[in-house]
C-alpha positions as protocol buffer text, in pm:
chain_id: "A"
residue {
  index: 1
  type: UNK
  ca { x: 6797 y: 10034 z: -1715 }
}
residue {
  index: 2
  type: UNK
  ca { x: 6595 y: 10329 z: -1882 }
}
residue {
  index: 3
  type: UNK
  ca { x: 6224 y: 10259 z: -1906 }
}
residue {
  index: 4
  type: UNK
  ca { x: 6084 y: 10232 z: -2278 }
}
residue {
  index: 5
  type: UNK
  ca { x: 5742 y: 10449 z: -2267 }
}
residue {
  index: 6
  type: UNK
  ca { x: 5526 y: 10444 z: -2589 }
}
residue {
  index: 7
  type: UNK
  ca { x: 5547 y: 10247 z: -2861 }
}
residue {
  index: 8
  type: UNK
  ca { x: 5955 y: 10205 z: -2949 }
}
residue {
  index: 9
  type: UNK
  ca { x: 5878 y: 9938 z: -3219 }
}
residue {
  index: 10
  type: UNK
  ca { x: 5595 y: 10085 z: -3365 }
}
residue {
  index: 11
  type: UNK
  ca { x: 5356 y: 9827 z: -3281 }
}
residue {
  index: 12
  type: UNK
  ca { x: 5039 y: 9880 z: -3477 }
}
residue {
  index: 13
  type: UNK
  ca { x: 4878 y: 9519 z: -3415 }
}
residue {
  index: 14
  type: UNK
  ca { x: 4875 y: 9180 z: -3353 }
}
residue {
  index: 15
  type: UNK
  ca { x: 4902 y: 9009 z: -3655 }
}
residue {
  index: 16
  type: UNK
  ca { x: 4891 y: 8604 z: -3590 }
}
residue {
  index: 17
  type: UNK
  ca { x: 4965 y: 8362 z: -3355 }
}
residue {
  index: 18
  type: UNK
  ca { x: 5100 y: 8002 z: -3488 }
}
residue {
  index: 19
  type: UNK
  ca { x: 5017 y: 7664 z: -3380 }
}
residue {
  index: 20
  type: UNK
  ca { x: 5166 y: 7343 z: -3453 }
}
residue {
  index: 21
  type: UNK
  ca { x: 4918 y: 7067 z: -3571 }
}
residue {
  index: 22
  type: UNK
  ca { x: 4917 y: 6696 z: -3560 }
}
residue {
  index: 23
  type: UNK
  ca { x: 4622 y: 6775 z: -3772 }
}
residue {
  index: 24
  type: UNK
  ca { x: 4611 y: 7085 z: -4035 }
}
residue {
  index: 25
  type: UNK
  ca { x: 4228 y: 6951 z: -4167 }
}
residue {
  index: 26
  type: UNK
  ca { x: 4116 y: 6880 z: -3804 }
}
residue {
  index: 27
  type: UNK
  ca { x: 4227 y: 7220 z: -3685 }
}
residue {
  index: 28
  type: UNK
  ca { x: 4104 y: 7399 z: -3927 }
}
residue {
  index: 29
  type: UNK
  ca { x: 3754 y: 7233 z: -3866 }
}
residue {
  index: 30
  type: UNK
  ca { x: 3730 y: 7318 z: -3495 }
}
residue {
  index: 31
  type: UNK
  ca { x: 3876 y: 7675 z: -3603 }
}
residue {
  index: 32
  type: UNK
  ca { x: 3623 y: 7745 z: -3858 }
}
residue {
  index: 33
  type: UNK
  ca { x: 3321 y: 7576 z: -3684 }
}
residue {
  index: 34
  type: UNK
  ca { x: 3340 y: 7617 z: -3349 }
}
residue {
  index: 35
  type: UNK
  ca { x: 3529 y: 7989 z: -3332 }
}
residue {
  index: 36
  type: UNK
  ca { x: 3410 y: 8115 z: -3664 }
}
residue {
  index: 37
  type: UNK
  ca { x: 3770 y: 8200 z: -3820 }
}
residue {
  index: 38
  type: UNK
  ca { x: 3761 y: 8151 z: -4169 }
}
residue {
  index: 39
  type: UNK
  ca { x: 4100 y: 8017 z: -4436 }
}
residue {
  index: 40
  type: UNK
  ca { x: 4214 y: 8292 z: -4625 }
}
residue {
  index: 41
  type: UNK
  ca { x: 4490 y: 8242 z: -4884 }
}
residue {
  index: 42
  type: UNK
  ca { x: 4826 y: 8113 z: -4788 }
}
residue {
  index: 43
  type: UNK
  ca { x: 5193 y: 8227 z: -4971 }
}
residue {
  index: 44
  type: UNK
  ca { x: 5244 y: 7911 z: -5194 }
}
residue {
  index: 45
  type: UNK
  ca { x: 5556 y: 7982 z: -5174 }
}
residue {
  index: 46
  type: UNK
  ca { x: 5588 y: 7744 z: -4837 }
}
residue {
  index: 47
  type: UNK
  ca { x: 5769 y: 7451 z: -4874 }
}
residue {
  index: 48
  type: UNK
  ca { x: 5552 y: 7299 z: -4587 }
}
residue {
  index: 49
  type: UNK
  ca { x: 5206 y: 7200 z: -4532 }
}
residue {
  index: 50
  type: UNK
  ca { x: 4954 y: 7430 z: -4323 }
}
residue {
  index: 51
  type: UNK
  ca { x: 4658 y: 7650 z: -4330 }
}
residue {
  index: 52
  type: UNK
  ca { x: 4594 y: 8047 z: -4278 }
}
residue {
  index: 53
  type: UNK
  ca { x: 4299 y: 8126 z: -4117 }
}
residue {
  index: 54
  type: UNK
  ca { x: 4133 y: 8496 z: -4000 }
}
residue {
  index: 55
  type: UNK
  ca { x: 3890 y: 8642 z: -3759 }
}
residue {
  index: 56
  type: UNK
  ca { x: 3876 y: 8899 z: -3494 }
}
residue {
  index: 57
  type: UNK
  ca { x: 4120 y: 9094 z: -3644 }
}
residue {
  index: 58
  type: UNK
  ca { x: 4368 y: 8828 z: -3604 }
}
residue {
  index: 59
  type: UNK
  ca { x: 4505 y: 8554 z: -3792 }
}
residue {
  index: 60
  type: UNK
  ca { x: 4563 y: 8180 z: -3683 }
}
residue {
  index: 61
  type: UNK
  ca { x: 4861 y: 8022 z: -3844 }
}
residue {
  index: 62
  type: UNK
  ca { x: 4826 y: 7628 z: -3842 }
}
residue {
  index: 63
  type: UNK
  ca { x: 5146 y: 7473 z: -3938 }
}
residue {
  index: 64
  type: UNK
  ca { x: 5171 y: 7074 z: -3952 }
}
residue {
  index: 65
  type: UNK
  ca { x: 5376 y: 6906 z: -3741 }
}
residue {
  index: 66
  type: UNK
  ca { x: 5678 y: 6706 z: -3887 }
}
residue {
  index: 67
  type: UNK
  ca { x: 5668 y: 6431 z: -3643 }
}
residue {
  index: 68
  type: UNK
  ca { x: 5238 y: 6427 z: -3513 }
}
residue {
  index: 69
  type: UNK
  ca { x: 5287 y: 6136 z: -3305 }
}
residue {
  index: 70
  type: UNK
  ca { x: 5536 y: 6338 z: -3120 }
}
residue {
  index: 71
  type: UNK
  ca { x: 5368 y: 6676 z: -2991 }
}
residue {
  index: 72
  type: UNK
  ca { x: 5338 y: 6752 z: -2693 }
}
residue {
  index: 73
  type: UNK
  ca { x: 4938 y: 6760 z: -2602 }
}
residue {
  index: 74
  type: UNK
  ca { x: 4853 y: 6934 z: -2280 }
}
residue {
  index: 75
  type: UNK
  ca { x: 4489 y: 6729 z: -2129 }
}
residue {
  index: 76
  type: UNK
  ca { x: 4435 y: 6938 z: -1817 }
}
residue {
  index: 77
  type: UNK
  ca { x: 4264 y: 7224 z: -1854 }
}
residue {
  index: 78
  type: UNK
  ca { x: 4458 y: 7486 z: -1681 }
}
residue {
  index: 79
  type: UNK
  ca { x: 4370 y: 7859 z: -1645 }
}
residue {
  index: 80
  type: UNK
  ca { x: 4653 y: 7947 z: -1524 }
}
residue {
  index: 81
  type: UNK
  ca { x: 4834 y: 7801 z: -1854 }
}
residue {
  index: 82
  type: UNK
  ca { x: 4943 y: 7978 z: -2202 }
}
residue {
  index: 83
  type: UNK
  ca { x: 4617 y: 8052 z: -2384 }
}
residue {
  index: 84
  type: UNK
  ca { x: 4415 y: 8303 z: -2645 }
}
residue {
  index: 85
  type: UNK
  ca { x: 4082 y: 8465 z: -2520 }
}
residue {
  index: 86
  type: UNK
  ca { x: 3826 y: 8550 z: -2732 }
}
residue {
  index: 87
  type: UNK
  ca { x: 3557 y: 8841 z: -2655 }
}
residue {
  index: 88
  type: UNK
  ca { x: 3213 y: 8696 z: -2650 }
}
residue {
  index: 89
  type: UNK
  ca { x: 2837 y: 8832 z: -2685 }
}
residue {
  index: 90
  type: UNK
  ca { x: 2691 y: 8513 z: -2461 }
}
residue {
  index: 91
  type: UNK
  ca { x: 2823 y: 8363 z: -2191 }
}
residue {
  index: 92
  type: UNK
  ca { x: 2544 y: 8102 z: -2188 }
}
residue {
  index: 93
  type: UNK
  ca { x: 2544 y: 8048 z: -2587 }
}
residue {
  index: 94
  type: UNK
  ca { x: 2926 y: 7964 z: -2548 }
}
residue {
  index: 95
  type: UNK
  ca { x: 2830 y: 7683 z: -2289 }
}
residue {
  index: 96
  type: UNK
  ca { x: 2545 y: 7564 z: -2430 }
}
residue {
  index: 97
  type: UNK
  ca { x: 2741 y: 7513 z: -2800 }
}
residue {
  index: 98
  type: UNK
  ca { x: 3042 y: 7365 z: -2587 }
}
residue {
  index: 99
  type: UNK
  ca { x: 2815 y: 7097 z: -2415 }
}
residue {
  index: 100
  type: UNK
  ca { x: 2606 y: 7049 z: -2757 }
}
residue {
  index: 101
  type: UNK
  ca { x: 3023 y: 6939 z: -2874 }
}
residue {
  index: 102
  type: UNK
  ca { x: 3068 y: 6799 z: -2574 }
}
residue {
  index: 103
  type: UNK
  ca { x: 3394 y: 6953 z: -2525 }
}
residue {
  index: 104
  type: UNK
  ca { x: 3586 y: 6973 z: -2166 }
}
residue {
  index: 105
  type: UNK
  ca { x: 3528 y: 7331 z: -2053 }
}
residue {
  index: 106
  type: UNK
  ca { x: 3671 y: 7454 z: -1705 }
}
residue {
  index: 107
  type: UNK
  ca { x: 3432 y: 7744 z: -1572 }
}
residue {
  index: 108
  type: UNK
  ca { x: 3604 y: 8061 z: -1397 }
}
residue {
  index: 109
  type: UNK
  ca { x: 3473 y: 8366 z: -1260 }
}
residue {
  index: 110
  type: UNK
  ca { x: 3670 y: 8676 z: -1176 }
}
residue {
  index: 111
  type: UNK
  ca { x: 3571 y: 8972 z: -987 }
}
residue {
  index: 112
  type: UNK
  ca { x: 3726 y: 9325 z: -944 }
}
residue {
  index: 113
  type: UNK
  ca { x: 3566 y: 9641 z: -799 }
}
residue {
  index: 114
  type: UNK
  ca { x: 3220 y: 9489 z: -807 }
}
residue {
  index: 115
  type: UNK
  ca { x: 3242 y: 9403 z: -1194 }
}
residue {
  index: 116
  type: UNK
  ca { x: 3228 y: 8994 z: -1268 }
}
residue {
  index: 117
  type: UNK
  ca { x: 3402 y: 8850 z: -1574 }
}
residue {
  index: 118
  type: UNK
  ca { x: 3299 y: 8506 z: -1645 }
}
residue {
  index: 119
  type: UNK
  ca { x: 3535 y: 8228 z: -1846 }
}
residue {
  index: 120
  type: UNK
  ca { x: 3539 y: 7941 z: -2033 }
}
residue {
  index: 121
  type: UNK
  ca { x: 3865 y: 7759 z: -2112 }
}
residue {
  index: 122
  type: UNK
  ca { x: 3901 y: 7481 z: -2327 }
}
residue {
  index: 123
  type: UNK
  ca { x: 4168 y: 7313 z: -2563 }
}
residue {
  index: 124
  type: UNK
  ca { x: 4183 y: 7303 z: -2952 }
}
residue {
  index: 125
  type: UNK
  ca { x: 4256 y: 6933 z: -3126 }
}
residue {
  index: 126
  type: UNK
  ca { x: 4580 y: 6961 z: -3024 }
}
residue {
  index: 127
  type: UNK
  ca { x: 4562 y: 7073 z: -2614 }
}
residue {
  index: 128
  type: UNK
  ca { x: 4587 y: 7480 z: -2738 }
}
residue {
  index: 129
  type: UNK
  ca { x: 4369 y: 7653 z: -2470 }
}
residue {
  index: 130
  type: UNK
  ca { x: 4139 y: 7869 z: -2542 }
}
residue {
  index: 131
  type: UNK
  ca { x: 3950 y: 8080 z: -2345 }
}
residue {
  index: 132
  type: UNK
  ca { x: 3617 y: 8270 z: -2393 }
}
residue {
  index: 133
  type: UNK
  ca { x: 3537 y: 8535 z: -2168 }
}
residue {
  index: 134
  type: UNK
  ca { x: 3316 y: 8868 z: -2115 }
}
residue {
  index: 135
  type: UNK
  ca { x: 3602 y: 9046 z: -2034 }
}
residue {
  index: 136
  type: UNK
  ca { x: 3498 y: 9389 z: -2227 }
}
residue {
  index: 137
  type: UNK
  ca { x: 3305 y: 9477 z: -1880 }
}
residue {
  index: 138
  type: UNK
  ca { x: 3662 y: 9508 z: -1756 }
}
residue {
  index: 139
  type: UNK
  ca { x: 3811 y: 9869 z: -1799 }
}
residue {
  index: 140
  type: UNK
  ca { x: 4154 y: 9877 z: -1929 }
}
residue {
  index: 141
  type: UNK
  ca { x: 4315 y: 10117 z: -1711 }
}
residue {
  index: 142
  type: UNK
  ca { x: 4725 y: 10165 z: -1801 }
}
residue {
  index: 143
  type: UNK
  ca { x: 4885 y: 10151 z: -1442 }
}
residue {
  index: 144
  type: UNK
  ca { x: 5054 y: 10517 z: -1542 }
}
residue {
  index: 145
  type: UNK
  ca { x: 4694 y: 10626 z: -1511 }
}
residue {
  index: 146
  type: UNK
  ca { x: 4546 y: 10428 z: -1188 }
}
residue {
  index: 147
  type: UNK
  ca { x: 4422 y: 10666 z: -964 }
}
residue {
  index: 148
  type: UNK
  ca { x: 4233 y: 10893 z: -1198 }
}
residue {
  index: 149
  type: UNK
  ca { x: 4001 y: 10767 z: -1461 }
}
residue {
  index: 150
  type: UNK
  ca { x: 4103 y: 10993 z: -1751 }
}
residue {
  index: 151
  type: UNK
  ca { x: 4358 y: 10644 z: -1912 }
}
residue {
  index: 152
  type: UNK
  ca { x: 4054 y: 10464 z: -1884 }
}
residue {
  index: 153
  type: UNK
  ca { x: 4028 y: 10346 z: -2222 }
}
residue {
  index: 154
  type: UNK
  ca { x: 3783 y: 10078 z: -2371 }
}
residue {
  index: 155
  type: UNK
  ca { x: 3868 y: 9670 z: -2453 }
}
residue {
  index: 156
  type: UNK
  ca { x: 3990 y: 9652 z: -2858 }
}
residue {
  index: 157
  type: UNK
  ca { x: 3765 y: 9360 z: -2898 }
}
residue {
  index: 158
  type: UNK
  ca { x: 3404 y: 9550 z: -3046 }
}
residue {
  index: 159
  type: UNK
  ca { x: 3671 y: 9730 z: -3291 }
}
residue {
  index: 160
  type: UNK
  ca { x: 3769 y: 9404 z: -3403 }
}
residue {
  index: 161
  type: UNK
  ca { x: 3462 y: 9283 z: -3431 }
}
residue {
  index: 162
  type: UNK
  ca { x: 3390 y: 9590 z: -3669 }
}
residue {
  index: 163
  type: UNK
  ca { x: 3671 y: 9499 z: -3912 }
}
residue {
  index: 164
  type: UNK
  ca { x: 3566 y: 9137 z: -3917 }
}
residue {
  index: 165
  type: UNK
  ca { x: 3164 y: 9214 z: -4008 }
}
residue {
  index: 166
  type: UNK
  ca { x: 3333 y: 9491 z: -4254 }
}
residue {
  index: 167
  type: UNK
  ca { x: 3560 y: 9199 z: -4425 }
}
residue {
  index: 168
  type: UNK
  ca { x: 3229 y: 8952 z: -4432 }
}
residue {
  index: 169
  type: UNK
  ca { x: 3034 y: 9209 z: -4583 }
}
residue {
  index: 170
  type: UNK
  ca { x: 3353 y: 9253 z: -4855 }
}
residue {
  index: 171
  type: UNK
  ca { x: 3356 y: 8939 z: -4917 }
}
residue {
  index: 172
  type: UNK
  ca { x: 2998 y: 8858 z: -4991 }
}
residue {
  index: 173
  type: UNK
  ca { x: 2915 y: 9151 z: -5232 }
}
């Protein structure tokens, strides 16, 4: 099978990620107050009921479930399960504000080549993880590179967090 090097789809981003709700209004709460997204305008074209919301450079899609008493809901908090992680400027801020909320948080440290990354995974409304880490001390190095440090390059996440303070700044003039 030939290798695909590069970008073959011309991948500039990630755009959103989409979650089910049992609860568009609840989700958007713990979205917009505890993570900081914010709604922005959704095509009214949909025939169904959800929410858009945007931060970080990304979007959150919340789309109502048809049947809420039927969702799945994961309760075990699992770092080892499908989740988002979010940059973050204070480790200790996130777990104060998380034990303030008194949400379930699982704590998780990793450690490679004397650089520690701390985590914090928890679950949205509807058993979503999330994760909150300080992950930008980790160099991204693409295995193509390993060996040398010249395709060293730097975590996306303080660009992202330029675009978002550029948007709030839009926004409020």
């Amino acid at each position: 099978m030939k290798e695909n090097v590069g970008n073959p789809l011309h991948l500039k981003s990630v755009n959103h990620i989409s979650l089910i709700c049992t609860s568009v209004k609840e989700s958007i709460n713990f979205y917009q107050n505890l993570l900081g997204f914010f709604p922005i305008r959704r095509p009214g074209s949909f025939d169904f009921d959800g929410a858009w919301l945007f931060g970080y450079g990304i979007g959150i899609h919340l789309l109502q479930a048809e049947d809420p008493d039927n969702v799945p809901r994961k309760t075990k908090i699992n770092p080892k399960d499908n989740h988002i992680s979010f940059q973050c400027e204070s480790m200790g801020a996130v777990e104060k504000k998380l034990g303030e909320m008194e949400i379930e948080y699982v704590h998780a440290t990793v450690e490679e080549g004397g650089i520690k990354v701390d985590q914090l995974f928890f679950h949205d409304p509807d058993g979503f993880m999330i994760e909150i880490c300080n992950c930008d001390s980790l160099p991204v190095i693409p295995l193509a590179a390993s060996g040398n440090n010249n395709g060293m390059v730097r975590s996306c996440s303080r660009l992202n967090l330029q675009i978002l303070q550029q948007i709030h700044q839009f926004l409020n003039q």
